[in-house]
N, CA, C and O atoms as a MOPAC input file, in Angstrom:
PM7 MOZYME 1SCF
protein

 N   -161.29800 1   117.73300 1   288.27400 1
 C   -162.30200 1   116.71300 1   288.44000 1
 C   -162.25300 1   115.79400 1   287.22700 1
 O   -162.30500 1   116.25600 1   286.08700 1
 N   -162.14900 1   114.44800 1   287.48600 1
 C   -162.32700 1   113.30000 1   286.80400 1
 C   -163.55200 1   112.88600 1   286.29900 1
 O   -164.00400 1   111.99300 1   287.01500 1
 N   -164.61700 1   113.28500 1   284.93600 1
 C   -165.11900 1   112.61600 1   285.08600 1
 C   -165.63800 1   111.20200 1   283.87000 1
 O   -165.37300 1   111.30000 1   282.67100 1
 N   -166.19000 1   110.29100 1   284.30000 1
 C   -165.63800 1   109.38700 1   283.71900 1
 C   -167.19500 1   109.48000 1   282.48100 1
 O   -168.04600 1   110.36400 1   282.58800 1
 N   -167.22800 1   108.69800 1   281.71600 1
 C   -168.06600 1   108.62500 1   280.25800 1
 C   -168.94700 1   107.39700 1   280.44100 1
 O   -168.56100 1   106.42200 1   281.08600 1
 N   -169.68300 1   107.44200 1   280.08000 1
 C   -170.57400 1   106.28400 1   280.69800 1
 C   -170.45300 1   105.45800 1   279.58500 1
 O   -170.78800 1   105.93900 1   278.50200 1
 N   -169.96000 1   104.07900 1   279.63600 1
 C   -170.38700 1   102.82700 1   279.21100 1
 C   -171.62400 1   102.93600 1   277.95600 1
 O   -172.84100 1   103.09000 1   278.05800 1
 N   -170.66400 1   102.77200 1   276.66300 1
 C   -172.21300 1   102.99400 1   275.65000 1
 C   -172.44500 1   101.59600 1   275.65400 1
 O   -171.62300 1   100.68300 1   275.59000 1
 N   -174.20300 1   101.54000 1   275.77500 1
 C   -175.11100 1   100.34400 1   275.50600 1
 C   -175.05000 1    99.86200 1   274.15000 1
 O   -174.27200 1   100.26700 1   273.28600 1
 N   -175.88000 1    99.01400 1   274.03400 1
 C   -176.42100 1    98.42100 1   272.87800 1
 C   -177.21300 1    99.60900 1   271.89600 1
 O   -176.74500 1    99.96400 1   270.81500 1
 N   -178.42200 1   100.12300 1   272.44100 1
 C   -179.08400 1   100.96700 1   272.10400 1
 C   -178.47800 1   102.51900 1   271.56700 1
 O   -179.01200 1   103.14200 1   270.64900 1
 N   -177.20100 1   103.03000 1   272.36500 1
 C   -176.45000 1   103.81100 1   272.03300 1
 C   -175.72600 1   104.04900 1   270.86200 1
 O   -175.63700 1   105.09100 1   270.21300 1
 N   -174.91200 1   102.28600 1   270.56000 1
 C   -174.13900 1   101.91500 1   269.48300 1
 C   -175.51500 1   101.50500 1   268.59400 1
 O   -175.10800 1   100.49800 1   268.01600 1
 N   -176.21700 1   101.60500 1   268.37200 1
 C   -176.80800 1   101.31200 1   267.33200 1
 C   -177.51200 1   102.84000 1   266.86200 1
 O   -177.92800 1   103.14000 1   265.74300 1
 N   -177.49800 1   103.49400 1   267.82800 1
 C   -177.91400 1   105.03800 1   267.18300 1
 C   -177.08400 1   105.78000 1   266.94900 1
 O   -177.30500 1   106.80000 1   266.29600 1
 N   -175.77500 1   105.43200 1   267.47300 1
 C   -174.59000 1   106.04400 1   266.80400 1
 C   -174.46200 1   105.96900 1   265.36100 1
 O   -174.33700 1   106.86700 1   264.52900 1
 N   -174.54100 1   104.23900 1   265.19300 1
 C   -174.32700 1   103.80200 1   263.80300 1
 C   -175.41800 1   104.53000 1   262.91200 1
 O   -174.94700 1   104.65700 1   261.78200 1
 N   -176.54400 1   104.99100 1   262.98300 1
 C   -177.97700 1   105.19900 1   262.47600 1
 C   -177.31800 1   106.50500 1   262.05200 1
 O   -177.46000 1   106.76900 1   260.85800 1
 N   -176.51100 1   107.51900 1   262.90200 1
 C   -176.15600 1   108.58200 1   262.92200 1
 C   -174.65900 1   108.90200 1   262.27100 1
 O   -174.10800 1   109.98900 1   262.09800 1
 N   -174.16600 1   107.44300 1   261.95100 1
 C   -172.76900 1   107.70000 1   261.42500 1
 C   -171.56100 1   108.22400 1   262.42500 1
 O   -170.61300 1   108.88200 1   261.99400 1
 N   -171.67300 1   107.94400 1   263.46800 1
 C   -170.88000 1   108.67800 1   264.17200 1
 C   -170.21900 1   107.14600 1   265.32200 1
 O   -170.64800 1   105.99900 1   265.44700 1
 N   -169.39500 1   107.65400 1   265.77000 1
 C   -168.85800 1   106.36100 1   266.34500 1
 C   -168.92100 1   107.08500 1   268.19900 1
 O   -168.37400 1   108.16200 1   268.43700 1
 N   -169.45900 1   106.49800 1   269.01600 1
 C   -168.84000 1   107.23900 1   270.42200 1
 C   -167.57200 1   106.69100 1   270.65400 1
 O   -167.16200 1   105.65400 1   270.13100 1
 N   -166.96300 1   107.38600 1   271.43200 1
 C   -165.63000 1   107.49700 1   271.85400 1
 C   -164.90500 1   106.74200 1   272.31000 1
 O   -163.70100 1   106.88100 1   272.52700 1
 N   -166.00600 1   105.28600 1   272.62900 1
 C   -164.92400 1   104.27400 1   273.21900 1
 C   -165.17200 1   103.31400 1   272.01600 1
 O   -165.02100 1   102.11100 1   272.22800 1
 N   -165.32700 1   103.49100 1   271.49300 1
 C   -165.14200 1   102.29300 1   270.22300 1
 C   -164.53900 1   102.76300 1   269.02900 1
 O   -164.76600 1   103.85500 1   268.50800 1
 N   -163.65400 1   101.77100 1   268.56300 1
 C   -162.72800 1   101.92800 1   267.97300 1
 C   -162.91100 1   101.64800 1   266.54600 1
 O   -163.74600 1   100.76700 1   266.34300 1
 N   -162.20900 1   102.29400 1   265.20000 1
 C   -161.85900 1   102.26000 1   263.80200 1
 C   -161.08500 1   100.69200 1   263.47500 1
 O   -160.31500 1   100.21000 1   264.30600 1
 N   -161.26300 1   100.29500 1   262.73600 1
 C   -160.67700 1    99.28600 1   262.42900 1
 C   -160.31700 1    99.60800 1   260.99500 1
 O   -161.11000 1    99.67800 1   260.05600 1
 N   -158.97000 1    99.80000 1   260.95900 1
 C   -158.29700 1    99.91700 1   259.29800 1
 C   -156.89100 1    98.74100 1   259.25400 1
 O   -156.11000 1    98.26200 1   260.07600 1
 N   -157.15300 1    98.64000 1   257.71100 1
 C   -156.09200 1    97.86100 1   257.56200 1
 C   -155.37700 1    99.32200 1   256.38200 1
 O   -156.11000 1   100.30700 1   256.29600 1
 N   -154.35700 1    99.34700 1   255.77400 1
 C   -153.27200 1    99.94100 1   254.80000 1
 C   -152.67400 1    98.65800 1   254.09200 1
 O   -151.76100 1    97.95800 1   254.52900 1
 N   -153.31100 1    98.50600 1   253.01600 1
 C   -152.68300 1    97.44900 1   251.96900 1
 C   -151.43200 1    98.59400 1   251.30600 1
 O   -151.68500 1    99.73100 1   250.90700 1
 N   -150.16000 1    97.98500 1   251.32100 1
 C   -148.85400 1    98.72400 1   250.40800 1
 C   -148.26300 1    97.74600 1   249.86800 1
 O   -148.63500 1    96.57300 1   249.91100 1
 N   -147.15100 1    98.24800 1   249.23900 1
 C   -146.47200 1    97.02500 1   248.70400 1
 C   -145.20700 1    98.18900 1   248.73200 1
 O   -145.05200 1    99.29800 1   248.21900 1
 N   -144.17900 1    97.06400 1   249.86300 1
 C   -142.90400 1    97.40500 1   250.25300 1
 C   -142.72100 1    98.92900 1   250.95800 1
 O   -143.45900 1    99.40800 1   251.81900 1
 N   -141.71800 1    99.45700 1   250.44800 1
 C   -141.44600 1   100.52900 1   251.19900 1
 C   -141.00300 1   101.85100 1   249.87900 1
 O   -140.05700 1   102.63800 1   249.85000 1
 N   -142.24300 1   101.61600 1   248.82700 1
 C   -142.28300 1   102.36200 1   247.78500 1
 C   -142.79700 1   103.66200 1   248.70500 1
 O   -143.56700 1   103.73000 1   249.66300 1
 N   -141.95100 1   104.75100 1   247.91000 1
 C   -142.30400 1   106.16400 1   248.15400 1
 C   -143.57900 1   106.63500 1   248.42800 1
 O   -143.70600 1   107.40200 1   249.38200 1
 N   -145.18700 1   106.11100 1   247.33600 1
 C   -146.30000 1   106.29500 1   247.78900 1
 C   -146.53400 1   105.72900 1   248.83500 1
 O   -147.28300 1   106.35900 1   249.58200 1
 N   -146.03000 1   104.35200 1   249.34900 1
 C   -146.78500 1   102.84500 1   250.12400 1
 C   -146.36200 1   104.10300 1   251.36200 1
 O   -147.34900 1   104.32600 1   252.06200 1
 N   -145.21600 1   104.89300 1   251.74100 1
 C   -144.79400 1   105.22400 1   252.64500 1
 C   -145.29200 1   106.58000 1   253.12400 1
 O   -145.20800 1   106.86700 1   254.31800 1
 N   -145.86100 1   107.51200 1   252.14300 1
 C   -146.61700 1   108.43600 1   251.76100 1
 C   -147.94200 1   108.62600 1   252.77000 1
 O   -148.09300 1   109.31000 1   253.78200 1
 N   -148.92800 1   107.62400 1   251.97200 1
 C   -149.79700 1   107.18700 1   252.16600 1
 C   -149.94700 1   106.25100 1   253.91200 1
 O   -151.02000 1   106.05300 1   254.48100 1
 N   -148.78800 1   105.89100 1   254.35300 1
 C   -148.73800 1   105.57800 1   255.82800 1
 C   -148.40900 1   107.19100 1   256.42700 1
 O   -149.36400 1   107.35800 1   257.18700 1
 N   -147.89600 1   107.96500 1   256.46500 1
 C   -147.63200 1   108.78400 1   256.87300 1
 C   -148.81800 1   109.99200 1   257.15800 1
 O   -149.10900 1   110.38900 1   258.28600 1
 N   -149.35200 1   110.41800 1   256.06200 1
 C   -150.68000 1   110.84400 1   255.70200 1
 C   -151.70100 1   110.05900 1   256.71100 1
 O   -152.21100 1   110.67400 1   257.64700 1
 N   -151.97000 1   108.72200 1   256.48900 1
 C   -153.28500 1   108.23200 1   257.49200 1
 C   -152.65300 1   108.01800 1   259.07600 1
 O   -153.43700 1   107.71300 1   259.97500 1
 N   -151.27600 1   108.18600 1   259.35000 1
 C   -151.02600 1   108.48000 1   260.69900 1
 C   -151.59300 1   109.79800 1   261.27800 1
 O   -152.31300 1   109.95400 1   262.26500 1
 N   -150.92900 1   110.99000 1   260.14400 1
 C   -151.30900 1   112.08400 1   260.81800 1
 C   -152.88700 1   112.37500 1   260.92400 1
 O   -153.30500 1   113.10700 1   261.82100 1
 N   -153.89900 1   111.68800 1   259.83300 1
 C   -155.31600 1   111.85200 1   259.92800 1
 C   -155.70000 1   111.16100 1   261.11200 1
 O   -156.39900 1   111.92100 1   261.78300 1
 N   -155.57100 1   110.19500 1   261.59600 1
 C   -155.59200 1   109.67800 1   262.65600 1
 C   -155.79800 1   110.20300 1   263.81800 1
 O   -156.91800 1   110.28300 1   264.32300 1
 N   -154.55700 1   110.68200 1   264.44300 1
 C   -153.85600 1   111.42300 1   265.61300 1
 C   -154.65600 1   112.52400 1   265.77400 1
 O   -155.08000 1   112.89000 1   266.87000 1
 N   -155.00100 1   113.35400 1   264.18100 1
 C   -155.80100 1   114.69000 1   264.72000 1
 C   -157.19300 1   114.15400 1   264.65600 1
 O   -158.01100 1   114.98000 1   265.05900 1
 N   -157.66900 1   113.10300 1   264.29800 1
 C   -159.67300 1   113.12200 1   264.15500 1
 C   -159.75000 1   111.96500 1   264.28000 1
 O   -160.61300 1   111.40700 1   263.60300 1
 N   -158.62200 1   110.86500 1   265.46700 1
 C   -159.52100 1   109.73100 1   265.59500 1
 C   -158.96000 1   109.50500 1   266.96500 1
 O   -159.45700 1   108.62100 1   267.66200 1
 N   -157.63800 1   110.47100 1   267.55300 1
 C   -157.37400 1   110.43800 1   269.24900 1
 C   -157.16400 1   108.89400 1   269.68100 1
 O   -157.57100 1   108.56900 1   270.79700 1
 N   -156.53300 1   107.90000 1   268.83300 1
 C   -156.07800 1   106.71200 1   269.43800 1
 C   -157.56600 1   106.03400 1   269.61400 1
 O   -157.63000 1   105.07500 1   270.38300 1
 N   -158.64500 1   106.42500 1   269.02000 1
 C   -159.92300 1   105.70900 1   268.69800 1
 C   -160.05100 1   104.53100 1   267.07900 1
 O   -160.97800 1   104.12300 1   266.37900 1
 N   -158.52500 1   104.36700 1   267.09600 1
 C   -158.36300 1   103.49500 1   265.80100 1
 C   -157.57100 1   102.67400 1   266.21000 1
 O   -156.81000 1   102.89800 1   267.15100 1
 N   -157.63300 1   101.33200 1   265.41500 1
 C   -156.78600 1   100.51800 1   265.29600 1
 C   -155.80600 1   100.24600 1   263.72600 1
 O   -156.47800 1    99.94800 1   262.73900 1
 N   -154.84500 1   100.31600 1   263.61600 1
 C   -154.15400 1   100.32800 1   262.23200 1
 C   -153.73100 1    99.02600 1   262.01100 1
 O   -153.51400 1    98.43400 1   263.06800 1
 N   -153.47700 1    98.16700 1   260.69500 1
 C   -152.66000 1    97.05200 1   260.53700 1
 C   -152.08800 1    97.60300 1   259.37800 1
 O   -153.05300 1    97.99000 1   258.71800 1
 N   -151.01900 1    97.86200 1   258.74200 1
 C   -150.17400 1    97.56300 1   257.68100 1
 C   -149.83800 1    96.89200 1   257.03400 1
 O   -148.72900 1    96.45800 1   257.34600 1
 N   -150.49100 1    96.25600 1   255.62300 1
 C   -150.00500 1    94.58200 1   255.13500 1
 C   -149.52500 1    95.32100 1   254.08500 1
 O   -150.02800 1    96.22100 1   253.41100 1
 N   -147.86600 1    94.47100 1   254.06300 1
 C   -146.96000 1    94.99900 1   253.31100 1
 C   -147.57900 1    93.55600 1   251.84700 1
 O   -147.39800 1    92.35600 1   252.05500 1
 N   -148.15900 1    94.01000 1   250.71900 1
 C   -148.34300 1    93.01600 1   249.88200 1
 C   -147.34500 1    91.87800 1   249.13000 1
 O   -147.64300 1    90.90100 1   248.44400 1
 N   -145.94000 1    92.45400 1   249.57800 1
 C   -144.88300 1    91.69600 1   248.87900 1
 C   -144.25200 1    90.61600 1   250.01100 1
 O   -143.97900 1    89.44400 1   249.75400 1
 N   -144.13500 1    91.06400 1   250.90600 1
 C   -144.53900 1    89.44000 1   252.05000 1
 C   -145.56300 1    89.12900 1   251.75800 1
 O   -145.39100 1    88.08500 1   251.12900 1
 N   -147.25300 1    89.47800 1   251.81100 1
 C   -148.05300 1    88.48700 1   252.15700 1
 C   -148.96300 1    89.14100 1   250.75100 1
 O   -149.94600 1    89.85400 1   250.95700 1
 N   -148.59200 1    88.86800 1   249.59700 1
 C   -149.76600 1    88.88100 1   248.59100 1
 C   -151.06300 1    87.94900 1   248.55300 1
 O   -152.04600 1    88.36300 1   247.93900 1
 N   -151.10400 1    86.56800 1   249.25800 1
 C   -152.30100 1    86.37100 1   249.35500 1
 C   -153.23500 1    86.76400 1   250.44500 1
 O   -154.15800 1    86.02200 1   250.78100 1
 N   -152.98800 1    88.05200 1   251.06700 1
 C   -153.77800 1    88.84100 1   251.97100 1
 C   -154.76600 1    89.86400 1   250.80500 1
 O   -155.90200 1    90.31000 1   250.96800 1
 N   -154.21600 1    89.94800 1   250.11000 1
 C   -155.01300 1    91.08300 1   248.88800 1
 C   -156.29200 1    90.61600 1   248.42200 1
 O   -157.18500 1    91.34100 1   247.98400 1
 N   -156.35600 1    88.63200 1   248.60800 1
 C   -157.70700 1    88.44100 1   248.16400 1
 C   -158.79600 1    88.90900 1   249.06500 1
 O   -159.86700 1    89.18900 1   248.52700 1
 N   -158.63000 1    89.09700 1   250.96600 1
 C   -159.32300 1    88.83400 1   251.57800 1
 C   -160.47700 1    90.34000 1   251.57100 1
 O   -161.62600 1    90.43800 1   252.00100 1
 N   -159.77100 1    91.14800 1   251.03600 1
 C   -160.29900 1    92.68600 1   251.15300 1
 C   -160.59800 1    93.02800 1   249.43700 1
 O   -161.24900 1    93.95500 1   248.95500 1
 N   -159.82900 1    91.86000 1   248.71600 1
 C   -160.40000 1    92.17400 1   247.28200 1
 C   -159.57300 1    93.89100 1   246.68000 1
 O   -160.17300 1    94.73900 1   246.02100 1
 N   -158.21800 1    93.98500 1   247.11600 1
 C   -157.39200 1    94.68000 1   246.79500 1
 C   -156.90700 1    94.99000 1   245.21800 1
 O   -155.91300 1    94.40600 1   244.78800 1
 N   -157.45300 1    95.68400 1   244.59600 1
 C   -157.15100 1    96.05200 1   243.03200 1
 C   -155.83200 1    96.98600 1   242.68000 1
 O   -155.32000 1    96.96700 1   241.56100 1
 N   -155.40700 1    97.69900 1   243.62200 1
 C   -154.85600 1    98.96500 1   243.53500 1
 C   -154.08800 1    99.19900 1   245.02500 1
 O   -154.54700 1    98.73100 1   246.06700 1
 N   -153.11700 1    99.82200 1   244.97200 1
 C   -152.20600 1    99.91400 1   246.30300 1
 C   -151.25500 1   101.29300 1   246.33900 1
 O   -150.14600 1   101.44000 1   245.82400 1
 N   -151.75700 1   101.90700 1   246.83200 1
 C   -151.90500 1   101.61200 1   248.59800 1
 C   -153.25800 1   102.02800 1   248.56600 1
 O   -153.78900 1   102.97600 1   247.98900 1
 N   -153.90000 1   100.77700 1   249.59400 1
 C   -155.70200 1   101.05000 1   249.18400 1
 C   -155.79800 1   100.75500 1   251.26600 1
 O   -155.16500 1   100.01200 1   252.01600 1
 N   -157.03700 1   101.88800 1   251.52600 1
 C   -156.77400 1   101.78900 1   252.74000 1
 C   -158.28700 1   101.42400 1   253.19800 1
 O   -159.20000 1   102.24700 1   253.13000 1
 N   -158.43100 1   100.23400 1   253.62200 1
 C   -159.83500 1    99.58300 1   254.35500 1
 C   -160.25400 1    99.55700 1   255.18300 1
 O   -159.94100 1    98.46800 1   255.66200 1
 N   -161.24900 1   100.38700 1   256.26500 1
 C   -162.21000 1   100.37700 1   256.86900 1
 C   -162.60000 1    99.00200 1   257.28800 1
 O   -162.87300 1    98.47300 1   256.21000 1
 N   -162.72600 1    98.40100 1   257.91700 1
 C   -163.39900 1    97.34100 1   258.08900 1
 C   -164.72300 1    97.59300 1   259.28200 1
 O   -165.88300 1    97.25500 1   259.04800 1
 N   -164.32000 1    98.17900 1   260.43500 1
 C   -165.21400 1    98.79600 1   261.48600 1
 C   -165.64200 1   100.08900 1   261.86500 1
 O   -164.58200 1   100.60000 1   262.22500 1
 N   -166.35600 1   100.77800 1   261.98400 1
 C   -167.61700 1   100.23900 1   261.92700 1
 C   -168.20200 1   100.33700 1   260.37400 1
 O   -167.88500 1   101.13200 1   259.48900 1
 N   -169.14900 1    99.26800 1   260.35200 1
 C   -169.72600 1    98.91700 1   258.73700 1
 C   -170.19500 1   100.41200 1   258.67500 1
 O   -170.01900 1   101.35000 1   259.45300 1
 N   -170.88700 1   100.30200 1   257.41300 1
 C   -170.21300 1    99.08000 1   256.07300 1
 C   -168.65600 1    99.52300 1   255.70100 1
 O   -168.29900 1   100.67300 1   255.95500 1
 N   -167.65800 1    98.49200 1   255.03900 1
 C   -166.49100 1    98.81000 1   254.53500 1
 C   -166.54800 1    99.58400 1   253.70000 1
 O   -167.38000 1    99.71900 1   252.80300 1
 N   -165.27300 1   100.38800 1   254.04800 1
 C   -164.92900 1   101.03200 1   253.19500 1
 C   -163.66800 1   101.25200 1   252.64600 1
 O   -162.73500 1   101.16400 1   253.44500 1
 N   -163.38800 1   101.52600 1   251.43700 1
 C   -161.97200 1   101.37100 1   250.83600 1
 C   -161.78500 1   102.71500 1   249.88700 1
 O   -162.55700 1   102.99900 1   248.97100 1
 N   -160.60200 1   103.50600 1   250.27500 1
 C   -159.79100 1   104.63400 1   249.39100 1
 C   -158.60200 1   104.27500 1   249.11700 1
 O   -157.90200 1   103.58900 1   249.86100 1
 N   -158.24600 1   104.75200 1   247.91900 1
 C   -157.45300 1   104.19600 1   246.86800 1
 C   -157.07900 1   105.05600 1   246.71200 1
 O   -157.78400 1   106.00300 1   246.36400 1
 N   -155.00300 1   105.20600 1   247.00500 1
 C   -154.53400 1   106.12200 1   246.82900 1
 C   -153.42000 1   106.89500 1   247.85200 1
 O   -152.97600 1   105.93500 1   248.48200 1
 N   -152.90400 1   107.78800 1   248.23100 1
 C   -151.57300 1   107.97200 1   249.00300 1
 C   -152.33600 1   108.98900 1   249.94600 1
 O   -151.68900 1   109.97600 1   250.29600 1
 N   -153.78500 1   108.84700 1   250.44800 1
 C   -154.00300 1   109.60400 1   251.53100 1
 C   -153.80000 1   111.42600 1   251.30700 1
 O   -154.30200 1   112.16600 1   252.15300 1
 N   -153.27600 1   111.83200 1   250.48900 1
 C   -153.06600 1   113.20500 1   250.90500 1
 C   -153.89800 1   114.24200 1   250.76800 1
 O   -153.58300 1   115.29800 1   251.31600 1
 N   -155.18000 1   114.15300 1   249.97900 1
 C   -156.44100 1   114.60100 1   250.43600 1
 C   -156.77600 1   114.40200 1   251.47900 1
 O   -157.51400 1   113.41700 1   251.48800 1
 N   -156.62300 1   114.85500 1   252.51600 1
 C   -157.52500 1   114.62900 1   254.18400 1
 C   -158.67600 1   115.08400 1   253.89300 1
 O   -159.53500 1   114.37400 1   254.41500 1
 N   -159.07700 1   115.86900 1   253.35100 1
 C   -161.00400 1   115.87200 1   252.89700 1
 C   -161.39200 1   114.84400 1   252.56200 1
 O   -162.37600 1   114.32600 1   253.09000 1
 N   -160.57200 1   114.17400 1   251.39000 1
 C   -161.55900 1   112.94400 1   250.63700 1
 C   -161.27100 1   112.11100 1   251.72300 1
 O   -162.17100 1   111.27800 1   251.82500 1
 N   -160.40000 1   111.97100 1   252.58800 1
 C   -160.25300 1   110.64000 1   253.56700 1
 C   -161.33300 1   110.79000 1   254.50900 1
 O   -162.23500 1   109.95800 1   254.60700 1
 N   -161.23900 1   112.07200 1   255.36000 1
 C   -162.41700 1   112.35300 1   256.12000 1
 C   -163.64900 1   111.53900 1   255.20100 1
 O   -164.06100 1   110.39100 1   255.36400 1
 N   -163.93500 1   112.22600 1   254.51600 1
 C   -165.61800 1   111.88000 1   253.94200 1
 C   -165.63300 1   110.38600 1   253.91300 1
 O   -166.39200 1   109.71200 1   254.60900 1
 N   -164.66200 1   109.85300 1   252.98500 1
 C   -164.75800 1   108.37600 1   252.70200 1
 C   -164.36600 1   107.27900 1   254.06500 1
 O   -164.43500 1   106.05100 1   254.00900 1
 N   -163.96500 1   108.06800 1   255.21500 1
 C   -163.81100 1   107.57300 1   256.46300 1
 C   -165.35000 1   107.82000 1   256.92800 1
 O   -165.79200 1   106.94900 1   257.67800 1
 N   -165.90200 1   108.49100 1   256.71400 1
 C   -167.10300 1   109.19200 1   257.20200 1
 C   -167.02900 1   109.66000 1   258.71000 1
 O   -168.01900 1   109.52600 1   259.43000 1
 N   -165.69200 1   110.28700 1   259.25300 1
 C   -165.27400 1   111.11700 1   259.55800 1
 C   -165.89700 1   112.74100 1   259.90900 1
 O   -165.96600 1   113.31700 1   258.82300 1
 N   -166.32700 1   113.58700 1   260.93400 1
 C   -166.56000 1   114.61000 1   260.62900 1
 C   -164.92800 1   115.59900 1   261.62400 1
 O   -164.57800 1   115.51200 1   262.80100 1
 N   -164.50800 1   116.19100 1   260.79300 1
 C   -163.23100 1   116.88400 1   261.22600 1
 C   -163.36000 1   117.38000 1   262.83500 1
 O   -164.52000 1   117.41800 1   263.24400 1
 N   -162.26900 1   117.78100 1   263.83400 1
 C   -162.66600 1   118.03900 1   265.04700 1
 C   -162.95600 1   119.58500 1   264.40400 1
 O   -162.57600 1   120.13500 1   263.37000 1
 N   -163.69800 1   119.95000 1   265.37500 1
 C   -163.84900 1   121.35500 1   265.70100 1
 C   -162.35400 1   122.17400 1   266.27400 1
 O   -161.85100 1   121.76600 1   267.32100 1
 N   -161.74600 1   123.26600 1   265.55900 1
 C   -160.74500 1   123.87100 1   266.10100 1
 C   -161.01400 1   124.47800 1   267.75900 1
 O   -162.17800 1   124.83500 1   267.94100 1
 N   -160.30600 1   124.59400 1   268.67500 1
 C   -160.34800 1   125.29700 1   269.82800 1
 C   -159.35900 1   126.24900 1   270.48100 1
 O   -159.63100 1   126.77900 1   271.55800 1

């Protein structure tokens, strides 16, 4: 049996947000500031793929801005440090600094709660 998830409202998404929690049809919005295809820049993509896949189920969207093509992208997020990975949706932003391989500190600073094993 198919069954389908009901359409979150207005009222829903705003008690989600109250609650920190995102429902299931709305999506993460991250960007990954790197620069080139340095060992961390590549690290640190690898790491927030696999955090992803297990605690966000294709409920994210990723962009990758490589900083050495497009360094004036670094002003728009106010980029100090790289590989710095930004949150943009749902508010407020948030930004971790660093090659991802703490999945605790990413969870938390994603505000993230881990799946439950089954």
């Amino acid at each position: 049996m198919n069954a389908k998830s009901p359409k979150p409202t207005a009222s829903n998404k705003k008690k989600a947000a109250k609650r920190g929690t995102l429902p299931s049809t709305i999506k993460m919005e991250l960007r990954l500031y790197v620069a080139g295809q340095t060992p961390k820049s590549l690290i640190a993509l690898k790491n927030l793929k696999n955090i992803c896949e297990e605690h966000l189920h294709g409920r994210y969207r990723l962009t990758v801005i490589d900083l050495v093509k497009t360094p004036q992208l670094a002003q728009d997020d106010q980029i100090l440090a790289i590989p710095t990975l930004v949150r943009n949706l749902p508010q407020p932003i948030r930004k971790i600094i660093g090659d991802l391989s703490d999945t605790q500190r990413v969870l938390v600073g994603l505000n993230i709660r881990p799946q439950a094993k089954t």
